[in-house]
VOGU-3710 file (C-alpha; in Angstrom, 3 decimals, decimal comma):
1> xxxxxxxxxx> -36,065/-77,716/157,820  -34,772/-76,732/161,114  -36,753/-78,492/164,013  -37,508/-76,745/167,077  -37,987/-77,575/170,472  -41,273/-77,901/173,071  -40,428/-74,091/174,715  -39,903/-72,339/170,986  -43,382/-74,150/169,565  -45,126/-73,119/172,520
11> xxxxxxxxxx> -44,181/-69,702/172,079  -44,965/-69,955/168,380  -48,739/-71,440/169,684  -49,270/-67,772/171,184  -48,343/-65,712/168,257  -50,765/-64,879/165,079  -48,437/-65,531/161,959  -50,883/-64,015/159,582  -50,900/-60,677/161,555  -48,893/-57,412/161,542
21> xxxxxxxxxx> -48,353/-56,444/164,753  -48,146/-52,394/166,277  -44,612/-52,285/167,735  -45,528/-51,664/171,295  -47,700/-55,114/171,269  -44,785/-57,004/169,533  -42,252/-56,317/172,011  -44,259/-57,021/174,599  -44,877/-61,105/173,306  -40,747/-61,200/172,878
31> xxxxxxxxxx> -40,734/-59,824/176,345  -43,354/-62,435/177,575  -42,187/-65,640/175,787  -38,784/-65,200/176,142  -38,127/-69,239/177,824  -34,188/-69,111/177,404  -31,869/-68,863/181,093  -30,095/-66,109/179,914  -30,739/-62,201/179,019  -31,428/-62,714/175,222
41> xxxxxxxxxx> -30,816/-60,388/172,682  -33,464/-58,649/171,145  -33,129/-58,712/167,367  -34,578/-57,184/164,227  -34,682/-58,213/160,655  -35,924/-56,027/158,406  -36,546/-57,107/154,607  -35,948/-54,058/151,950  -36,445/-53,330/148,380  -33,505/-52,988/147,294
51> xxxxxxxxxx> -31,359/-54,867/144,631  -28,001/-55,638/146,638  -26,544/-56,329/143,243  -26,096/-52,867/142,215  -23,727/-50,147/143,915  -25,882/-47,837/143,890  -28,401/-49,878/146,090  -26,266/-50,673/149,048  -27,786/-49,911/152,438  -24,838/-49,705/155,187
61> xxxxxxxxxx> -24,634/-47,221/158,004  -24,376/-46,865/161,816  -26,848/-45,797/164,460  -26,245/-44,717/168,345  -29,424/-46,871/170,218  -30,420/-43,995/173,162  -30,619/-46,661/175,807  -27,427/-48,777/174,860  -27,344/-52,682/174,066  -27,407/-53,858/177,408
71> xxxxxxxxxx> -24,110/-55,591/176,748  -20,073/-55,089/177,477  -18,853/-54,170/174,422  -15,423/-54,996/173,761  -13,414/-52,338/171,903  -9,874/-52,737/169,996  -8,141/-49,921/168,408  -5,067/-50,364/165,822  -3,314/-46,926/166,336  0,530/-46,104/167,419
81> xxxxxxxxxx> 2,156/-43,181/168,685  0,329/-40,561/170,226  -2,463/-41,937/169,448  -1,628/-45,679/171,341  -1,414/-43,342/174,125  -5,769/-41,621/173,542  -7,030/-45,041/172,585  -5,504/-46,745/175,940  -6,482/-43,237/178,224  -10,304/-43,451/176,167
91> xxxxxxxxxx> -10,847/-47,294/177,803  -10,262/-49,471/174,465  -9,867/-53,031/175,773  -7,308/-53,447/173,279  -5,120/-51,381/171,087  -2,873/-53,066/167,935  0,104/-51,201/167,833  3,053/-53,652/166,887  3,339/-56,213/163,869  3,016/-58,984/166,782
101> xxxxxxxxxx> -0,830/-57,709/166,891  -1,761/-58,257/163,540  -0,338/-61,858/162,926  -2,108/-62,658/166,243  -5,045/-61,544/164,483  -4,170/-62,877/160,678  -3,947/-66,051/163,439  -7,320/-66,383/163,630  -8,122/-64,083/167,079  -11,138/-62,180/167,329
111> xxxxxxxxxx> -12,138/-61,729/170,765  -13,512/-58,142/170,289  -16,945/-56,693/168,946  -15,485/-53,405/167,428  -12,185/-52,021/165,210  -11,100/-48,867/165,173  -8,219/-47,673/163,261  -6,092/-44,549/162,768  -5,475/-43,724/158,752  -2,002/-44,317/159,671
121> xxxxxxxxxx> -2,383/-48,079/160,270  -4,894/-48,936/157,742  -1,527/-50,352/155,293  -0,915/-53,409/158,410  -4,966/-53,501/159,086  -5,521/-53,995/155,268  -3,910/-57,326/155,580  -6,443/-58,715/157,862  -9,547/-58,293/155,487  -10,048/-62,034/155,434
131> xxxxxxxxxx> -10,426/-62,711/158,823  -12,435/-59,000/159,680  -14,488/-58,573/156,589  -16,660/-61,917/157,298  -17,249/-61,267/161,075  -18,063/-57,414/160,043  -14,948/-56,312/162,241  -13,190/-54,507/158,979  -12,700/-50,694/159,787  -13,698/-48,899/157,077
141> xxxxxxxxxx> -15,008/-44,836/156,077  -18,577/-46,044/155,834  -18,621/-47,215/158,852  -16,873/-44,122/160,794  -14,478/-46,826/162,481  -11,601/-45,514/160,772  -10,727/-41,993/162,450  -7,937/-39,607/163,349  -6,525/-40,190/166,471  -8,548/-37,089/168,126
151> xxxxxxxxxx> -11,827/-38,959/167,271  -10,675/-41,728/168,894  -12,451/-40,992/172,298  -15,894/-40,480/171,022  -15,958/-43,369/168,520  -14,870/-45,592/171,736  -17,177/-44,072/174,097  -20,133/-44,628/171,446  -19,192/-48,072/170,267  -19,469/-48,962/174,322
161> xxxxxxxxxx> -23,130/-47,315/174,720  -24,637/-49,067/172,014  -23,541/-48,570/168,451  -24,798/-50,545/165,752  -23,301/-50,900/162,542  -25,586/-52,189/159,887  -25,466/-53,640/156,577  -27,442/-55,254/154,007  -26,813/-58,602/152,815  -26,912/-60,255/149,269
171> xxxxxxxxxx> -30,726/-61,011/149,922  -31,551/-57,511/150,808  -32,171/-58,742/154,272  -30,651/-56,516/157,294  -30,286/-58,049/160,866  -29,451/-55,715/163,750  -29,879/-56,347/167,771  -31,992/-53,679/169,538  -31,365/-54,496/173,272  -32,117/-57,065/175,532
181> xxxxxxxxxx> -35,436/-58,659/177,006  -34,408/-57,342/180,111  -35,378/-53,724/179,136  -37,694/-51,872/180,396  -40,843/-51,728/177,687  -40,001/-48,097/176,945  -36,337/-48,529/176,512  -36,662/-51,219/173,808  -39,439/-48,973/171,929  -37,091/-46,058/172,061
191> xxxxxxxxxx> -34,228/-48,114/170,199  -36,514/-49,888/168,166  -37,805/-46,435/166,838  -34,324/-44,557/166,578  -33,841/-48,506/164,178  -36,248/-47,729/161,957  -35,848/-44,268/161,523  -32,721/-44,446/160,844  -32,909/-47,366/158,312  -35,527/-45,554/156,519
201> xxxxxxxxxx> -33,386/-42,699/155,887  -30,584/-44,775/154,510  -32,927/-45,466/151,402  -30,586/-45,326/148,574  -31,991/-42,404/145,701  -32,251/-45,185/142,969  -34,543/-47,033/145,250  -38,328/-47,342/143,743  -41,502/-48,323/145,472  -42,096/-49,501/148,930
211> xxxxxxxxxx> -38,311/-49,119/150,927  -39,090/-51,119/154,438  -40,950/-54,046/152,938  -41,000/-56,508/156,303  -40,039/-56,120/159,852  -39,507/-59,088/162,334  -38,656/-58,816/165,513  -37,588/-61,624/167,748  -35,189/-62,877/170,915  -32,180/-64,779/170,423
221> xxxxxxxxxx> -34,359/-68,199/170,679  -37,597/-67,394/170,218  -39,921/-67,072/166,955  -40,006/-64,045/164,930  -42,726/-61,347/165,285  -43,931/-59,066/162,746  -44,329/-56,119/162,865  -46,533/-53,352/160,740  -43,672/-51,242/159,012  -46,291/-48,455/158,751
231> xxxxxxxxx> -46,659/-48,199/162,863  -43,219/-48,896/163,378  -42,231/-45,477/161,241  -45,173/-43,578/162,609  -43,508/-43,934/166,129  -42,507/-40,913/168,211  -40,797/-41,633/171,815  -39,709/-39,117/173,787  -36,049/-39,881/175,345
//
C-alpha cells in the first residue's frame, strides 16, 4: 500500500469517506486542500457498469470543456501537401510531414498532448501504434483526430481550448482532468457538468442497470472526493 505524506493525510482528516458529496461542496474541499506549489489538475474518475470485455460495451468519446483546461496544449498534426500548409497557418506546434518525423517518433519522442492526422497519412502514422496507442496519442475515427485537411483548423483550435478525449479502461474505470484548482468555483462546475453529461450519454445500448456507478473527484496530489452521481447529473449551469 502506497504511503502518503503529512499534507495528503491532513487533507484526508477533513474529508468524510463514508459520504457522497453534492458537486458544488466537493469541489470546493479540492479547491481548499489543495497543499501542492503548483496549479494542480483537477481530475475525475468515474466507475461504470459496463463489461470492458465485450465490444459492444466500450465507452470512448470526446468532449469540448466550456471553460478550457487551464493548460497549453501542445498540438501535432501528420498531414503533407496542402494540407502541411492549414495545419502550420491553424497554430499546430508541430506538423509530421516527412519519413524523418515518424522514425523520430517510432524513436521514442512524444513531446505533444494531441495527434491529428489527414486520411492520407494514416499508412506512415499506422506504424507508430506502439509508441501512440499506450500514451492515448493514436489518431483514430472514434476519436475525430483523424480528419480531412479542411477540418484541420477546428479540430486544432478545439484540442487547444480544452478537449478531452476519454476512454474506458479494462476495469471499467474512466479518468479524465476537468480543469485546474485555480478556477473560478463556477468554471470547474460548468466542466464538471458538461463531464458527466456527456459520459452519461455515451452509455452503450447493451448496458443494464445503474450506468454512472461512482464518481471521485480529486487534485493531482490530494485524496479523492466522492461525489453523489445522482446530483452530479441533476446539474444545470448556465455558460
Amino acid at each position: 500500500m502506497a504511503k502518503h505524506g503529512k499534507n495528503y493525510l491532513q487533507a484526508l482528516e477533513k474529508i468524510d469517506r463514508n459520504r457522497l458529496y453534492p458537486p458544488e461542496e466537493a469541489l470546493k474541499l479540492v479547491k481548499d486542500l489543495s497543499y501542492a506549489n503548483f496549479d494542480e489538475t483537477v481530475e475525475m474518475h468515474f466507475r461504470l457498469g459496463v463489461d470492458p470485455r465485450h465490444a459492444d460495451q466500450q465507452v470512448r468519446g470526446v468532449v469540448l470543456l466550456p471553460y478550457g483546461l487551464g493548460k497549453d496544449v501542445r498540438v501535432l498534426v501528420f498531414a503533407a501537401g496542402e494540407a502541411e500548409k492549414i495545419a502550420e497557418e491553424a497554430g499546430a506546434d508541430y506538423v509530421a510531414a516527412t519519413d524523418e518525423w515518424i522514425q523520430k517518433i517510432q524513436d521514442g519522442w512524444t513531446e505533444f498532448d494531441v495527434a491529428i492526422a489527414v486520411p492520407e497519412m494514416m499508412g506512415k502514422v499506422g506504424r507508430l501504434g506502439r509508441v501512440l496507442g499506450p500514451r492515448g496519442l493514436m489518431p483514430s475515427p472514434k476519436a475525430g483526430t483523424i480528419a480531412p485537411a479542411e477540418d484541420l483548423p477546428r479540430l486544432i483550435e478545439e484540442s487547444k481550448a480544452g478537449r478531452v478525449e476519454f476512454r474506458i479502461d479494462k476495469t471499467a474505470n474512466l479518468h479524465v482532468p476537468i480543469g485546474k484548482v485555480s478556477f473560478p468555483l463556477e468554471k470547474l462546475l460548468g466542466n464538471l457538468s458538461v463531464m458527466v453529461d456527456t459520459i452519461h450519454k455515451s452509455k452503450p445500448p447493451t448496458s443494464k442497470g445503474t450506468f454512472i456507478r461512482r464518481m471521485v473527484v480529486t487534485s493531482s496530489m490530494g485524496p479523492g472526493i466522492k461525489i453523489d452521481p445522482i446530483q452530479a447529473q441533476a446539474l444545470e449551469v448556465a455558460f
